[in-house]
C-alpha positions in Angstrom: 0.0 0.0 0.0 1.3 3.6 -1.3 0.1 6.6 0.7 1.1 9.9 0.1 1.8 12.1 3.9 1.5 15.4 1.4 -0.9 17.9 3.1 -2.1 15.4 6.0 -1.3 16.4 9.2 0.0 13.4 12.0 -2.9 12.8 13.4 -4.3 11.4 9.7 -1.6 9.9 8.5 -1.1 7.6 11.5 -4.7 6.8 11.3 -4.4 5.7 7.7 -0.9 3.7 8.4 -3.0 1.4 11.1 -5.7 1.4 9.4 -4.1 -1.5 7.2 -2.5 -4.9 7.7 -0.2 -4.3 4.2 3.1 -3.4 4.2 3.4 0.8 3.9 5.2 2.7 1.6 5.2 6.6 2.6 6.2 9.0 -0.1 6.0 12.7 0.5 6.9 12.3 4.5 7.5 16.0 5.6 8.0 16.4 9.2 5.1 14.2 10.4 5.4 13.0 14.1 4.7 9.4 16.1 5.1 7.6 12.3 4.7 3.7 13.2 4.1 4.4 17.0 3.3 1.4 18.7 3.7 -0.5 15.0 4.0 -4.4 14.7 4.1 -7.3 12.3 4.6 -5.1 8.9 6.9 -3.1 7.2 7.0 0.6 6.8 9.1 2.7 4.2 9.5 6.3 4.7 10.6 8.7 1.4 11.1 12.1 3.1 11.9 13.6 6.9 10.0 11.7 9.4 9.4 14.0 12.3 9.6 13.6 16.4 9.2 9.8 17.8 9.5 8.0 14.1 8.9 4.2 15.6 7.5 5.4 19.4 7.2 2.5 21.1 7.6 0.1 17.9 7.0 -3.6 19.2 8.0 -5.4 15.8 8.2 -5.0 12.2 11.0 -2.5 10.3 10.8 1.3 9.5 13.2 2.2 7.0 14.0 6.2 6.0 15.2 7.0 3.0 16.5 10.2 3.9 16.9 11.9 7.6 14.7 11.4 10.9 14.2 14.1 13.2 14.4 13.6 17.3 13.2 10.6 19.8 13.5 8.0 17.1 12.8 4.3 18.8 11.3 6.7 21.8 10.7 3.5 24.2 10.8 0.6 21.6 10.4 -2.8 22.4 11.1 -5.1 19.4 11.9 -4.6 15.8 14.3 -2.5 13.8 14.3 0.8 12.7 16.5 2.0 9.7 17.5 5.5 8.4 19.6 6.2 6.0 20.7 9.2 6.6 21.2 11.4 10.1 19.1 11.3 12.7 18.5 14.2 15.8 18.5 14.2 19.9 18.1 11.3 22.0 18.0 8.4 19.4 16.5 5.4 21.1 15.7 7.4 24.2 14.3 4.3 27.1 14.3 1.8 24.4 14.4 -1.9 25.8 14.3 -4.3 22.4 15.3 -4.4 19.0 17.6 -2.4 17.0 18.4 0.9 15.0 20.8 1.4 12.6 21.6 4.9 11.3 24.0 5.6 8.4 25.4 9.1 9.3 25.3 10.9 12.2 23.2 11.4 15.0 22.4 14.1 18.1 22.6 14.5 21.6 22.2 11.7 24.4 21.9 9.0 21.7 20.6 6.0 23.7 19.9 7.8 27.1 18.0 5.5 29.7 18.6 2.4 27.5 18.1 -0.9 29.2 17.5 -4.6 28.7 15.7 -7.7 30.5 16.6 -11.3 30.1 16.1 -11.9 25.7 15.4 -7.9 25.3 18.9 -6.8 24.3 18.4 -3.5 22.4 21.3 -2.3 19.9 22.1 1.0 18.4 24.5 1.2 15.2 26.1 4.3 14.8 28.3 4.4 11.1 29.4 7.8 11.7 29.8 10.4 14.6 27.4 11.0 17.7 26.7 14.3 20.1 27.8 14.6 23.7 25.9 12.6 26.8 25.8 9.4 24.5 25.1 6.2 26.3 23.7 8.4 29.6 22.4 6.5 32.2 22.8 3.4 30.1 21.6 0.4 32.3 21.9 -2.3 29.3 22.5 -2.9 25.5 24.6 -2.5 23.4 25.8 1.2 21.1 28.2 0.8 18.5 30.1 4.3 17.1 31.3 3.3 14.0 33.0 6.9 13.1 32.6 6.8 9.3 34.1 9.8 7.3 34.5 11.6 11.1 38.3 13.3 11.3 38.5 13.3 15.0 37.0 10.8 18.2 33.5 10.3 16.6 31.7 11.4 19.9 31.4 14.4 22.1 31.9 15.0 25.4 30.6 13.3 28.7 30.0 9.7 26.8 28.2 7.3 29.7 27.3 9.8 32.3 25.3 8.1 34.8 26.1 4.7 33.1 25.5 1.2 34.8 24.9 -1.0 32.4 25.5 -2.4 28.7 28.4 -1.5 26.8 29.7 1.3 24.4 31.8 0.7 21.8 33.6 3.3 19.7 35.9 3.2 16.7 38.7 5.2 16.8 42.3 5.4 16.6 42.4 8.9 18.6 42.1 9.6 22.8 38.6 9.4 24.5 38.2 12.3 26.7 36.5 13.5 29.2 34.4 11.0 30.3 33.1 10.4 34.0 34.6 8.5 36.5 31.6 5.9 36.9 33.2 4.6 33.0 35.9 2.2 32.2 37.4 2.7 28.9 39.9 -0.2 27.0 40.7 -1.1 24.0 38.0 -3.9 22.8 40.0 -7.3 22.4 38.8 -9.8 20.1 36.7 -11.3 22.4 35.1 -7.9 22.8 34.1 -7.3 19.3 32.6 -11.0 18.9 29.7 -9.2 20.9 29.4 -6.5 17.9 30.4 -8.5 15.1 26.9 -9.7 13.6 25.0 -6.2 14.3 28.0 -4.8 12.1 27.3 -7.0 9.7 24.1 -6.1 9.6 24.8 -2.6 9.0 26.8 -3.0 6.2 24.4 -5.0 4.3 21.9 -2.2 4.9 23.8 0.4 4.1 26.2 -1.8 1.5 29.7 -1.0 3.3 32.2 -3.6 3.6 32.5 -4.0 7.6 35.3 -6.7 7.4 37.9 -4.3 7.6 35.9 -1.9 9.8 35.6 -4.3 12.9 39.1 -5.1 12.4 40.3 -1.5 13.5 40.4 0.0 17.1 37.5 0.3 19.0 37.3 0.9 23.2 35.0 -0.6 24.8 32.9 1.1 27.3 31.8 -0.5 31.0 30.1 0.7 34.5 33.3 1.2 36.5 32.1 -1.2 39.8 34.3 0.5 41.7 33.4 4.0 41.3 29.4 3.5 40.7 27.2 6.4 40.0 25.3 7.1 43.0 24.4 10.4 43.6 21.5 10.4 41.0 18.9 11.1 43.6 21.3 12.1 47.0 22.8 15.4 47.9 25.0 16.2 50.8 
């Protein structure tokens, strides 16, 4: 099923998107928000700018973007796999608990904030190029992958795993990390590590159609909760 988002506002479009068991393809997407909230069991593919919460509590199926999402993408998702492929904004997979995203380029600030998993919910982010400050905060589970793609420098900002005590971060790069809090252990990934990563990589690249055989071959760190210096002034104050 074709529907065209031109001229409808989200409210319409969303109704028309449920409305139908058939796979979706959206053409004219222009800033729409909640697109696939709550979606299962079909297939959604978005020509255009998706707005606010694209896949908002998504509990199966795949959204794919053909071109750039905005903020809050995976807002809370449980299952299934969101795709863009291009950039995406702030707080990329913001709570999300299951299933995966993948994103080509870049994306914003506090990428995969308040991520966590539960026994088989394992959620993974895939990063191919650089990611905003505050990535990974409060990360209680999961896995993020920073691929650093095209980036010249460290492919994230400052403050990466803030408040972090879970799930692991892992970043490509030859350069320093920096200032990162003292509740985060940093080393270089062994090859034991990057087993962990090895298959969501993959996964990217035949997305995206890069040749990650090389890639995970380079240096990545590999970020962990530093048990003896846990975060724990989250709700204290002296």
């Amino acid at each position: 099923m074709t529907i065209s988002a031109r001229g409808l506002d989200f409210t319409e479009l969303n109704r028309l998107i449920k409305g139908t068991q058939d796979n979706v393809q959206l053409d004219d997407c222009c800033g729409q928000r909640f697109i696939g909230a709550g979606m299962s069991g079909k297939a959604l593919s978005i020509n255009g700018t998706p707005g606010n919460a694209l896949g908002a509590y998504l509990d199966g199926g795949t959204i794919e973007v053909h071109g750039n999402a905005q903020d809050a993408v995976g807002n809370t998702m449980n299952d299934g796999k969101i795709v863009v492929y291009g950039n995406a904004g702030d707080a990329l997979g913001y709570a999300m608990r299951g299933g995966s995203i993948f994103v080509r380029g870049d994306t914003g600030y506090r990428t995969g904030i308040h991520m966590k998993e539960y026994r088989d919910k394992k959620p993974t982010i895939i990063i191919g190029g650089a990611v905003g400050s505050f990535l990974g905060e409060y990360l209680a589970g999961g896995l993020i992958v920073v691929l650093g793609l095209g980036a010249d420098d460290v492919p994230v900002g400052n403050f990466t795993g803030t408040g972090m005590h879970g799930g692991k971060i892992f970043i490509r790069t030859s350069g320093e990390l920096e200032n990162l809090p003292t509740q985060v252990s940093a080393n270089i990934a062994t090859e034991d590590d990057l087993q962990e990563i090895i298959t969501a990589v993959g996964e990217f690249g035949k997305y995206f159609g890069v040749d990650t055989g090389e890639i995970i071959k380079s240096q990545f760190y590999v970020l962990t909760p530093n048990v003896k210096n846990p975060y724990t002034k989250m709700y204290t104050f002296n």
